[in-house]
C-alpha positions in Angstrom: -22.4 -0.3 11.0 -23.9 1.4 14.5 -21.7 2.4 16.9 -23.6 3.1 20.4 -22.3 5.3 22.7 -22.9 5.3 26.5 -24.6 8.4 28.0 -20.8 8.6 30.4 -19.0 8.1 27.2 -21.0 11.1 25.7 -20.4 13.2 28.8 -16.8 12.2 28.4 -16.4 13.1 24.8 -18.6 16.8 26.0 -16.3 17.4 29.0 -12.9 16.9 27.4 -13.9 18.7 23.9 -14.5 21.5 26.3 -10.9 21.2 28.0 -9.1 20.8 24.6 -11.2 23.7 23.1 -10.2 25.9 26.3 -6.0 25.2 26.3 -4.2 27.8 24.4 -1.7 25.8 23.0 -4.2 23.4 20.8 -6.8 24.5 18.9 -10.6 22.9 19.6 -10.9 19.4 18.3 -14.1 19.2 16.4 -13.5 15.3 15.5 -12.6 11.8 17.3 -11.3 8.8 16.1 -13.7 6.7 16.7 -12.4 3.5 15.4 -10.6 3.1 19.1 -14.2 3.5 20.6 -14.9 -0.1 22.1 -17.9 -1.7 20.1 -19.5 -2.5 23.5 -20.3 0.0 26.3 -18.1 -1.9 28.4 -15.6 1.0 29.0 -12.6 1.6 27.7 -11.3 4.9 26.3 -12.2 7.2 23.6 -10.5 8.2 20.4 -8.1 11.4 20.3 -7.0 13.1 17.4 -3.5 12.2 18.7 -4.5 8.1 18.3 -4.5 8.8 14.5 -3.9 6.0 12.3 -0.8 7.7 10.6 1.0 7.3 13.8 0.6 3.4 13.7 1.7 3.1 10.0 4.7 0.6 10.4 8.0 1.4 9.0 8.1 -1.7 6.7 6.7 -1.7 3.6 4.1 -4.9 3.4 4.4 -6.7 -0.2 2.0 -4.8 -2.0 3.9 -1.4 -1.7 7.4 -3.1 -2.0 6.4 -4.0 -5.2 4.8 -0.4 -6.2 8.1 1.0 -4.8 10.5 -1.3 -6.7 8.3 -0.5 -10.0 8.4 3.1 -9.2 12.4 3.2 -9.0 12.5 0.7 -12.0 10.7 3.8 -14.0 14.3 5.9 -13.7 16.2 2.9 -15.0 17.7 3.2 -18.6 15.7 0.6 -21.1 16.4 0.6 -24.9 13.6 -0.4 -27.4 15.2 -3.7 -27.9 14.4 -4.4 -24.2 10.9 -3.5 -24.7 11.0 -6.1 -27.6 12.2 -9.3 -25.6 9.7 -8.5 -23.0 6.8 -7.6 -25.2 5.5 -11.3 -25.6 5.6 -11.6 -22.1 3.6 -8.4 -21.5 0.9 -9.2 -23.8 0.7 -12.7 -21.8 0.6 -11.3 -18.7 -2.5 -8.7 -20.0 -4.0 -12.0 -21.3 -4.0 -13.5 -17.8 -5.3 -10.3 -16.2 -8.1 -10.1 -18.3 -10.9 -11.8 -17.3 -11.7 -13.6 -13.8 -7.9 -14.5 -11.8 -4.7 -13.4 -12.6 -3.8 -16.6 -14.1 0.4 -17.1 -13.4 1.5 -14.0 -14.3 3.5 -14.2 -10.7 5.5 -16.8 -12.6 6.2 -15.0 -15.9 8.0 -12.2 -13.6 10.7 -15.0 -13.8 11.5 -13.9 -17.0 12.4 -10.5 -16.6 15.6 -10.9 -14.1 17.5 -7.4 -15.7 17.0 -3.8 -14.6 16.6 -2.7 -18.5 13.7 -5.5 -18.7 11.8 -4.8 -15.6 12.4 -0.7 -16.7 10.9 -1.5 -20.4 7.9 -3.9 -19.0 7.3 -0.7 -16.3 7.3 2.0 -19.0 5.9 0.6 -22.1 2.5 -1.3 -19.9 0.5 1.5 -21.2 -3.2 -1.1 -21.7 -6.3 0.9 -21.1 -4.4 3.7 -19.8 -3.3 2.3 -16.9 0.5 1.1 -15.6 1.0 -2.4 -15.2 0.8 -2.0 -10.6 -2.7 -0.8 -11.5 -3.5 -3.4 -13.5 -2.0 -5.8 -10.7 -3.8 -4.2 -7.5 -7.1 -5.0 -9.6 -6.3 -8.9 -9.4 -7.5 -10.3 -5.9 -6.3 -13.4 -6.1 -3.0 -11.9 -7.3 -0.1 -13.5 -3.9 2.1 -10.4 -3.4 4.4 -12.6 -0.9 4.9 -14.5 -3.8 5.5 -12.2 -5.8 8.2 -10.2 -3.9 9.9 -13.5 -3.8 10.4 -13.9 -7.7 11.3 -10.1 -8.3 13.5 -10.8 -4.8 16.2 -13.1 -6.8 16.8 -10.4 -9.2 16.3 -6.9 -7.8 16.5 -5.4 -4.4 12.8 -4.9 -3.1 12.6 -1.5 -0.9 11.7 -2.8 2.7 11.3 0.5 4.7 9.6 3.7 4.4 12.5 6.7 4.1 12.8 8.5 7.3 12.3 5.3 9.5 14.7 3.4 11.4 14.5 0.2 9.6 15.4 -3.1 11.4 17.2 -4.3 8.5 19.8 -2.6 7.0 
C-alpha cells in the first residue's frame, strides 16, 4: 500500500515536528500515526502521537475476547478429574471438528458443558498440540463468536467490559 503525501502536508509534518521537538514539557516526536492521514491529498489533518489507537479501544469487550476472558476466569474454577471425564468425549469431538477445513459445530457442543467444574475441566485439560482450546478456536475463521457467546451466555456470565472502564451495563 502507497500512501502519497502532499508537498503542504510534508511542510506541515516538518513545521510542527519542529514545534513539538522545541516545547519543554514533551519530548520530540520522531513518529506519526499515519493511519489518520487521508488516502487522497484532499486535506484533512495529520496523525499525532496523541490520535493513538489505544485511546479508541472501546470499553466493551467484542465476542472474541469475552469468550478469552470467560475461559481465562474459568481456569481458577475448581474441576475434579471426574469432570474432565464427562467432558472428555466432547473434547475429543470438538478437536475432531477443528481439524481440518471449518470448525464443523463445535459452537453447538458448548451446549453441553453448562457447569463451572465442566467448562474449568474442558479449559485446563485442552492441552492438543500444545495449545489451549481459545487458540485452537481463534485458528477457525468460520468459527461465529456472536454465536458462541450466546450458548456459553445461558450458563455463565460472559465479561462485557474491560476493568477500569465505566461500563454501560452493570
Amino acid at each position: 500500500m502507497k500512501i502519497i503525501i502532499t508537498e503542504e502536508q510534508l511542510t506541515k509534518i516538518y513545521s510542527e515536528q519542529s514545534i513539538i521537538g522545541s516545547l519543554a514539557a514533551r519530548p520530540p516526536v520522531g513518529r506519526f500515526n499515519l493511519s489518520k492521514v487521508p488516502k487522497s491529498s484532499g486535506g484533512g489533518r495529520l496523525g499525532f502521537p496523541e490520535d493513538s489507537p489505544i485511546d479508541d479501544i472501546p470499553c466493551e469487550y467484542d465476542n472474541k475476547e469475552r469468550v478469552e476472558q470467560l475461559f481465562i476466569q474459568a481456569k481458577t474454577w475448581t474441576s475434579t478429574s471426574n469432570d474432565w471425564n464427562t467432558v472428555k468425549p466432547i473434547a475429543e469431538k470438538m478437536k475432531s471438528e477443528m481439524e481440518g477445513i471449518g470448525s464443523g459445530d463445535i459452537v453447538d457442543m458448548f451446549k453441553d458443558i453448562n457447569t463451572k467444574p465442566k467448562l474449568s475441566a474442558l479449559i485446563k485439560n485442552w492441552k492438543y498440540n500444545n495449545e489451549d482450546l481459545y487458540t485452537w478456536m481463534t485458528d477457525e475463521y468460520l468459527l461465529k463468536w456472536g454465536d458462541l457467546v450466546k450458548v456459553l451466555g445461558v450458563n455463565f456470565s460472559l465479561p462485557y467490559c474491560r476493568p477500569g472502564c465505566e461500563c454501560p451495563i452493570s
